[in-house]
N, CA, C and O atoms as CSV, one atom per row, in Angstrom:
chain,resi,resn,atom,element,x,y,z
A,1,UNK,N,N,7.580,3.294,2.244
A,1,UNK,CA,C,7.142,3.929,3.464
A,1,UNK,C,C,5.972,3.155,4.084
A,1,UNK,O,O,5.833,2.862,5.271
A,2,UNK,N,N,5.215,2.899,3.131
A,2,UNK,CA,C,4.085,1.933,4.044
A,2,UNK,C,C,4.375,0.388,4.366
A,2,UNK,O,O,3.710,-0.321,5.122
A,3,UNK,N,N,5.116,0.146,3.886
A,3,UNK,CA,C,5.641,-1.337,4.601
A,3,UNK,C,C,6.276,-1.051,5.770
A,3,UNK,O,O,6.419,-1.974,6.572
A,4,UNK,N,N,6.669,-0.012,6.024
A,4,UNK,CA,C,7.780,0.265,7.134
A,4,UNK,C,C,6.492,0.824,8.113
A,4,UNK,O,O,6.618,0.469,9.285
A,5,UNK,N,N,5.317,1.610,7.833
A,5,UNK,CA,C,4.503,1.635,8.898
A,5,UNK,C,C,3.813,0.453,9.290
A,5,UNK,O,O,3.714,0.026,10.441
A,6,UNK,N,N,3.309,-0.084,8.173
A,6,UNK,CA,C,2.648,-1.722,8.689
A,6,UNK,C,C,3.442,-2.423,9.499
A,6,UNK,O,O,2.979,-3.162,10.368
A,7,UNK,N,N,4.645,-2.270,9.308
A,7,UNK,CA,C,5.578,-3.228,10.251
A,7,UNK,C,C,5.615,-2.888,11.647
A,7,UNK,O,O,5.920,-3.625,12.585
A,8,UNK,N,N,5.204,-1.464,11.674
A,8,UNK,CA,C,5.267,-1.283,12.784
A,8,UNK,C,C,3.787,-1.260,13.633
A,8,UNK,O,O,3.528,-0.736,14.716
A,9,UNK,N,N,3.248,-1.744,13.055
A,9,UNK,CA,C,1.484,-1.939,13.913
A,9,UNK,C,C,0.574,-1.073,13.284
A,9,UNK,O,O,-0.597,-1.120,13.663
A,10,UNK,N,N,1.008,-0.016,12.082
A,10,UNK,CA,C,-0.085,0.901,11.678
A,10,UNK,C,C,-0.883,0.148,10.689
A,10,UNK,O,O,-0.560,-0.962,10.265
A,11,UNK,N,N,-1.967,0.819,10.330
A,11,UNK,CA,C,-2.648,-0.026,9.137
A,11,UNK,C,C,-3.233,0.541,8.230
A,11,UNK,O,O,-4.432,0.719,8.019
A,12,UNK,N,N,-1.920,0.957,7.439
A,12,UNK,CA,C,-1.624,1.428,6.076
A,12,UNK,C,C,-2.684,0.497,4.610
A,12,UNK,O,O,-2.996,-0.670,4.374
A,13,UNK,N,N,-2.902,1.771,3.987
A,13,UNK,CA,C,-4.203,1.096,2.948
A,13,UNK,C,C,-3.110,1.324,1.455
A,13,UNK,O,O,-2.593,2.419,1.236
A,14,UNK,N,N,-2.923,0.308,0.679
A,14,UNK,CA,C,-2.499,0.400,-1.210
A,14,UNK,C,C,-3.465,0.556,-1.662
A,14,UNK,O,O,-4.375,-0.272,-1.695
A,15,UNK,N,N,-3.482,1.818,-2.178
A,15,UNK,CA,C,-4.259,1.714,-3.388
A,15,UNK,C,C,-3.393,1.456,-4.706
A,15,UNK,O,O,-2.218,1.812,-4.793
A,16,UNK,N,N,-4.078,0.814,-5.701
A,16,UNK,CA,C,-3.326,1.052,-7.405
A,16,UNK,C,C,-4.433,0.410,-8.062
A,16,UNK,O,O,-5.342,-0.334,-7.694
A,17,UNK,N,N,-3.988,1.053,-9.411
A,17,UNK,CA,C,-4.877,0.780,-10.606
A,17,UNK,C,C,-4.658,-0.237,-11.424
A,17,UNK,O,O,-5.296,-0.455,-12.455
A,18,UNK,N,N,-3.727,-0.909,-10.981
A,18,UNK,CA,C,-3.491,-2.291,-11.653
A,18,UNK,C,C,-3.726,-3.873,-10.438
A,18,UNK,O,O,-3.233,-4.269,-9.382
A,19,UNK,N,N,-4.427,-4.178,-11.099
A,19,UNK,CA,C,-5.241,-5.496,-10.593
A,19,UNK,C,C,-4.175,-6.644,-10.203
A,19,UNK,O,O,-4.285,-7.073,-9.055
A,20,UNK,N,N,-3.357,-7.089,-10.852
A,20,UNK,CA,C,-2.435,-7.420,-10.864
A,20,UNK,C,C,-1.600,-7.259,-9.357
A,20,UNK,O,O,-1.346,-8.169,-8.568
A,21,UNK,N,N,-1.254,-5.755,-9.225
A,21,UNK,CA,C,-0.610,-5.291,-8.230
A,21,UNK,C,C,-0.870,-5.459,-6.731
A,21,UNK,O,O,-0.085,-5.687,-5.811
A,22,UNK,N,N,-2.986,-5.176,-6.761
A,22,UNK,CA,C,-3.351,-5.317,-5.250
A,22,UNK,C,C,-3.437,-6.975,-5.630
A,22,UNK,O,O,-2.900,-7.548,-4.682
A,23,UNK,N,N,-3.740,-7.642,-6.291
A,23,UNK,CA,C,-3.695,-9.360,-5.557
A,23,UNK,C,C,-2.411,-9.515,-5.328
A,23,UNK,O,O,-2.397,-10.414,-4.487
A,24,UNK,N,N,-1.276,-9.201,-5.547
A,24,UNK,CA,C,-0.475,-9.512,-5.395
A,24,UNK,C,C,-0.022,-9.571,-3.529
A,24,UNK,O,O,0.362,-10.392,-2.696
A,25,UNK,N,N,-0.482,-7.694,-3.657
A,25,UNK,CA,C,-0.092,-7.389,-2.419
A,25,UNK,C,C,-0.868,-7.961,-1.332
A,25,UNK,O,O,-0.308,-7.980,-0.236
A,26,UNK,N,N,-2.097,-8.453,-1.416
A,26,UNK,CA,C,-3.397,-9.656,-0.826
A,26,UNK,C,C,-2.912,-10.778,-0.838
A,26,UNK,O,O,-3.365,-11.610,-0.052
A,27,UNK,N,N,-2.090,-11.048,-1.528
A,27,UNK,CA,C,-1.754,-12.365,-1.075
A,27,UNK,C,C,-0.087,-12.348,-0.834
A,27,UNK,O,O,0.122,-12.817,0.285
A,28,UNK,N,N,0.728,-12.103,-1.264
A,28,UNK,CA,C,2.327,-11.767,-0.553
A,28,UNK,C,C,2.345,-10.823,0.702
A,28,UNK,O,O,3.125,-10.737,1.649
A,29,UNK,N,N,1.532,-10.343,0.461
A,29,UNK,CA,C,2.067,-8.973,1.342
A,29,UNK,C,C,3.127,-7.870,0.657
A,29,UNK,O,O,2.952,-7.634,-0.539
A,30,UNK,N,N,3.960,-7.346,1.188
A,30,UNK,CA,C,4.736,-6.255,0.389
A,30,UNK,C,C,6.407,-6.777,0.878
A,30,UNK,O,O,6.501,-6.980,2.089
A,31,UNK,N,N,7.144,-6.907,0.410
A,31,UNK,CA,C,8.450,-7.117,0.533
A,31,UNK,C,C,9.536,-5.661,-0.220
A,31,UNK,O,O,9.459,-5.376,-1.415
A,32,UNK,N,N,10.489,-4.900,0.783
A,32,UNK,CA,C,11.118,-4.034,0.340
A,32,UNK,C,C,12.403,-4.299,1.083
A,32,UNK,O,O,12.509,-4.346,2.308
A,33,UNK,N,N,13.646,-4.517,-0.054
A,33,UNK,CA,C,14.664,-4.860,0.095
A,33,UNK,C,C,15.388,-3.521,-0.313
A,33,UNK,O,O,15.033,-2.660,-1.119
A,34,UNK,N,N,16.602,-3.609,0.551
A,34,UNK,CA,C,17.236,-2.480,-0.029
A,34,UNK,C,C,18.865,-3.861,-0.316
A,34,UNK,O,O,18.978,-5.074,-0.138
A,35,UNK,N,N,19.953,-2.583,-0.899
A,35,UNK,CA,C,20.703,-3.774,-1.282
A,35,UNK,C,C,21.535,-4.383,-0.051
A,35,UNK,O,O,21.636,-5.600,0.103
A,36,UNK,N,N,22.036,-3.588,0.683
A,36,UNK,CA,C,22.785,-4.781,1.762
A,36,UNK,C,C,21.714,-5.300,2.745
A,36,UNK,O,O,22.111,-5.879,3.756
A,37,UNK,N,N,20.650,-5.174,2.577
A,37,UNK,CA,C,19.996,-6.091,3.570
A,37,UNK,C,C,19.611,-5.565,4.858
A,37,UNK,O,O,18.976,-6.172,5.721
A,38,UNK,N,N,20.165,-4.073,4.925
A,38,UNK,CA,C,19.824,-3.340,6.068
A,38,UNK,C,C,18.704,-2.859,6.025
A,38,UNK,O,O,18.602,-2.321,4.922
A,39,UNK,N,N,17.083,-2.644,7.035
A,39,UNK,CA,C,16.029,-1.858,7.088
A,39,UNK,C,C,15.318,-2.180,6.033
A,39,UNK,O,O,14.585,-1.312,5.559
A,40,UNK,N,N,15.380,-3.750,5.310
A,40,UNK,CA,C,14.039,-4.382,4.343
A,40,UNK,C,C,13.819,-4.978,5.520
A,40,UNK,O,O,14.246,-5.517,6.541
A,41,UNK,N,N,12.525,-4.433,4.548
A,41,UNK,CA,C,10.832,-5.467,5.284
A,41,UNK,C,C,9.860,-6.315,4.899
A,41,UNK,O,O,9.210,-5.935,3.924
A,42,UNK,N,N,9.603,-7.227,5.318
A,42,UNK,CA,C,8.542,-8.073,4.468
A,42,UNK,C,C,7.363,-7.580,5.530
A,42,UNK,O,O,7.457,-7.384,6.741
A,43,UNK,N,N,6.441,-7.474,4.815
A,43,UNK,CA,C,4.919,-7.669,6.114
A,43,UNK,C,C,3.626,-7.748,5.473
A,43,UNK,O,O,3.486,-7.041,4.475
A,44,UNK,N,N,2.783,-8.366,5.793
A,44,UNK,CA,C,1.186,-8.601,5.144
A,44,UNK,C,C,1.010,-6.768,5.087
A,44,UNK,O,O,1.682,-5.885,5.620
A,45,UNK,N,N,-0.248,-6.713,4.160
A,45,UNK,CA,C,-0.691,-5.148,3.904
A,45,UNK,C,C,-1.773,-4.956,3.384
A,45,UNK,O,O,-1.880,-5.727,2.430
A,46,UNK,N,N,-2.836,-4.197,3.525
A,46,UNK,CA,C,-4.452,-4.218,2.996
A,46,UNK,C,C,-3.813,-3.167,1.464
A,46,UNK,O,O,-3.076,-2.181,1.462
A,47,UNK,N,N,-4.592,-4.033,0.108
A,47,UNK,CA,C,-4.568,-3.209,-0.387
A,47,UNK,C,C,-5.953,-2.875,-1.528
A,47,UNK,O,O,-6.406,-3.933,-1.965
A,48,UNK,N,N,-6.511,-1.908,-1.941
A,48,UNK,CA,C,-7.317,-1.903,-2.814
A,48,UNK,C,C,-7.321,-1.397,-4.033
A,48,UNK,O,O,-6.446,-0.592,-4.352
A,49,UNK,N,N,-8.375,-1.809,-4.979
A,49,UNK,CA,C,-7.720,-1.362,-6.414
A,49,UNK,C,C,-8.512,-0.017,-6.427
A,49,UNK,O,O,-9.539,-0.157,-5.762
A,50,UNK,N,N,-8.394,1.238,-6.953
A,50,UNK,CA,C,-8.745,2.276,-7.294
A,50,UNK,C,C,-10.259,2.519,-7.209
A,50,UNK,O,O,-10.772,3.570,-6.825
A,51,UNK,N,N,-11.008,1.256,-7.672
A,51,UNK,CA,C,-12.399,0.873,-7.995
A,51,UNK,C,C,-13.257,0.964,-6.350
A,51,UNK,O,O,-14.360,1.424,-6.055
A,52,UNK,N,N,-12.537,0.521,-5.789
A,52,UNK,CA,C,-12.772,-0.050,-3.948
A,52,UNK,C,C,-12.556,0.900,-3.263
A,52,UNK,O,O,-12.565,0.703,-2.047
A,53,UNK,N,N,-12.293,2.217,-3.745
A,53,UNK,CA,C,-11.646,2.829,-2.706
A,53,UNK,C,C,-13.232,3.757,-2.207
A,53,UNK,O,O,-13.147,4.384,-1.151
A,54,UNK,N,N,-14.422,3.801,-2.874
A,54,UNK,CA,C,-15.232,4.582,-2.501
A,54,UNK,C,C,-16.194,3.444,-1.535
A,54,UNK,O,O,-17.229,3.814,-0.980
A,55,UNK,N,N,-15.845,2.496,-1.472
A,55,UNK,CA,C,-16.533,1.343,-0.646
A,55,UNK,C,C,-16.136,1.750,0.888
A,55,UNK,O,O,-16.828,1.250,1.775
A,56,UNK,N,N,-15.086,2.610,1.254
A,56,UNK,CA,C,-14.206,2.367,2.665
A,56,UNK,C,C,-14.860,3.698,3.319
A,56,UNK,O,O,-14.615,4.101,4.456
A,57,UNK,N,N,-15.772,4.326,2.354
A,57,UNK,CA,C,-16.300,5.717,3.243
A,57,UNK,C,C,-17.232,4.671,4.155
A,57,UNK,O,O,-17.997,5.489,4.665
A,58,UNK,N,N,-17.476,3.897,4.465
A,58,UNK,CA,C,-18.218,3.173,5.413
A,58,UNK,C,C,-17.572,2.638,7.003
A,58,UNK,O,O,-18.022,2.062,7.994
A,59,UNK,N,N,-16.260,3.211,6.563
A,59,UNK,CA,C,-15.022,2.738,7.821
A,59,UNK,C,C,-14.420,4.186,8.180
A,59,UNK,O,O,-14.445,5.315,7.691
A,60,UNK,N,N,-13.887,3.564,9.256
A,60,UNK,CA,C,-13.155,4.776,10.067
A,60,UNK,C,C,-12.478,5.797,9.087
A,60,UNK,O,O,-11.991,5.515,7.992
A,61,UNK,N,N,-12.527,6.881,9.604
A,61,UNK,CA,C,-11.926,7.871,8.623
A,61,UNK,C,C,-10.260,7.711,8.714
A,61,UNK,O,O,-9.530,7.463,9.673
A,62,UNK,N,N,-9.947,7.988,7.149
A,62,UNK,CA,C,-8.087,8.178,7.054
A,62,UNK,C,C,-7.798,9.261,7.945
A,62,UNK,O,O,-8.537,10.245,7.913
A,63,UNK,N,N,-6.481,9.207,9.020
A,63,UNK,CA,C,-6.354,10.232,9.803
A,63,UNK,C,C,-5.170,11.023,8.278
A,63,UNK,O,O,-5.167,12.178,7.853
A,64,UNK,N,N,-4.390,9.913,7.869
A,64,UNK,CA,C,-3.537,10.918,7.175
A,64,UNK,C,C,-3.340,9.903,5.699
A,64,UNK,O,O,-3.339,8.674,5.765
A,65,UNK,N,N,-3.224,10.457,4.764
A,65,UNK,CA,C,-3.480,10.327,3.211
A,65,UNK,C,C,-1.908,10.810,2.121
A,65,UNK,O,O,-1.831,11.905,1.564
A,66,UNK,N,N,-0.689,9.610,2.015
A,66,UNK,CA,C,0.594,9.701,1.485
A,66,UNK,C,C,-0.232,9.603,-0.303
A,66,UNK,O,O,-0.940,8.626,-0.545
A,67,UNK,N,N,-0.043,10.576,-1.271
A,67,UNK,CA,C,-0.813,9.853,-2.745
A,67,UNK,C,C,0.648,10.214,-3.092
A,67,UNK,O,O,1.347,11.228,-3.094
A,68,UNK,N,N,0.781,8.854,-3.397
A,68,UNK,CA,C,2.207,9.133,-4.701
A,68,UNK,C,C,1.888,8.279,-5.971
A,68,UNK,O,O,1.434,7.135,-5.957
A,69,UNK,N,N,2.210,9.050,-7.110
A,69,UNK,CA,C,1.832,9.022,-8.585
A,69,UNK,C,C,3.411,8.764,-9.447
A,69,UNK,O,O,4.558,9.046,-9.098
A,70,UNK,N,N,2.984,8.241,-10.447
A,70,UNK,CA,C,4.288,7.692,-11.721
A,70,UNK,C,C,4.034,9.212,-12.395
A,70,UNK,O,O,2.874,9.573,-12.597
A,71,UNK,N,N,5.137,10.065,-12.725
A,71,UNK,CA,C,5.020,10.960,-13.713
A,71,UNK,C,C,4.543,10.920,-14.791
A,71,UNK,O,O,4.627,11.933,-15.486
A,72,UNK,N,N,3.879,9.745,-15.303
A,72,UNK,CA,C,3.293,9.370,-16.900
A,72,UNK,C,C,1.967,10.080,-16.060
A,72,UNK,O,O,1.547,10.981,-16.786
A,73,UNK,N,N,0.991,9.987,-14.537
A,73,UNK,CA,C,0.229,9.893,-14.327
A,73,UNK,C,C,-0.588,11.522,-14.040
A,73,UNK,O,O,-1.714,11.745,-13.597
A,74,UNK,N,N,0.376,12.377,-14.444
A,74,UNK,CA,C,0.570,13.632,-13.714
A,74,UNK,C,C,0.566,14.477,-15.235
A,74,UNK,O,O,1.078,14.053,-16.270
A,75,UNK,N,N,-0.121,15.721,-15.071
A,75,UNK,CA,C,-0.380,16.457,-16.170
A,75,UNK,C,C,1.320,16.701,-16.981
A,75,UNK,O,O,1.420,17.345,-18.026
């Protein structure tokens, strides 16, 4: 879902807890393929690691906030 808003001019924030994940997404950007090739997207994307995220109360406020979690992550 957030590659598909970035693509479209919004400017969608990643968060994750693996380090790994936001350089990745800092430097690829995000790529989402589906299988025939219809409605994937590649597009650059801001993302931060979990640690960073209390740094951004200094910026414009989130108008709206998607949190999606791995079921290991969830009581």
């Amino acid at each position: 879902m957030g590659a598909h808003l970035a693509e479209v001019g919004l400017d969608p924030i990643f968060v994750n807890p693996w380090p790994e994940n936001v350089q990745a997404i800092r430097e690829r950007g995000l790529e989402v393929a589906r299988m025939n090739g219809a409605g994937s997207v590649s597009t650059r994307a801001r993302a931060l690691h979990v640690c960073d995220v209390a740094q951004s109360v200094r910026e414009s406020p989130i108008e709206v906030a998607f949190i999606a979690v791995k079921s290991y992550d969830t009581a």
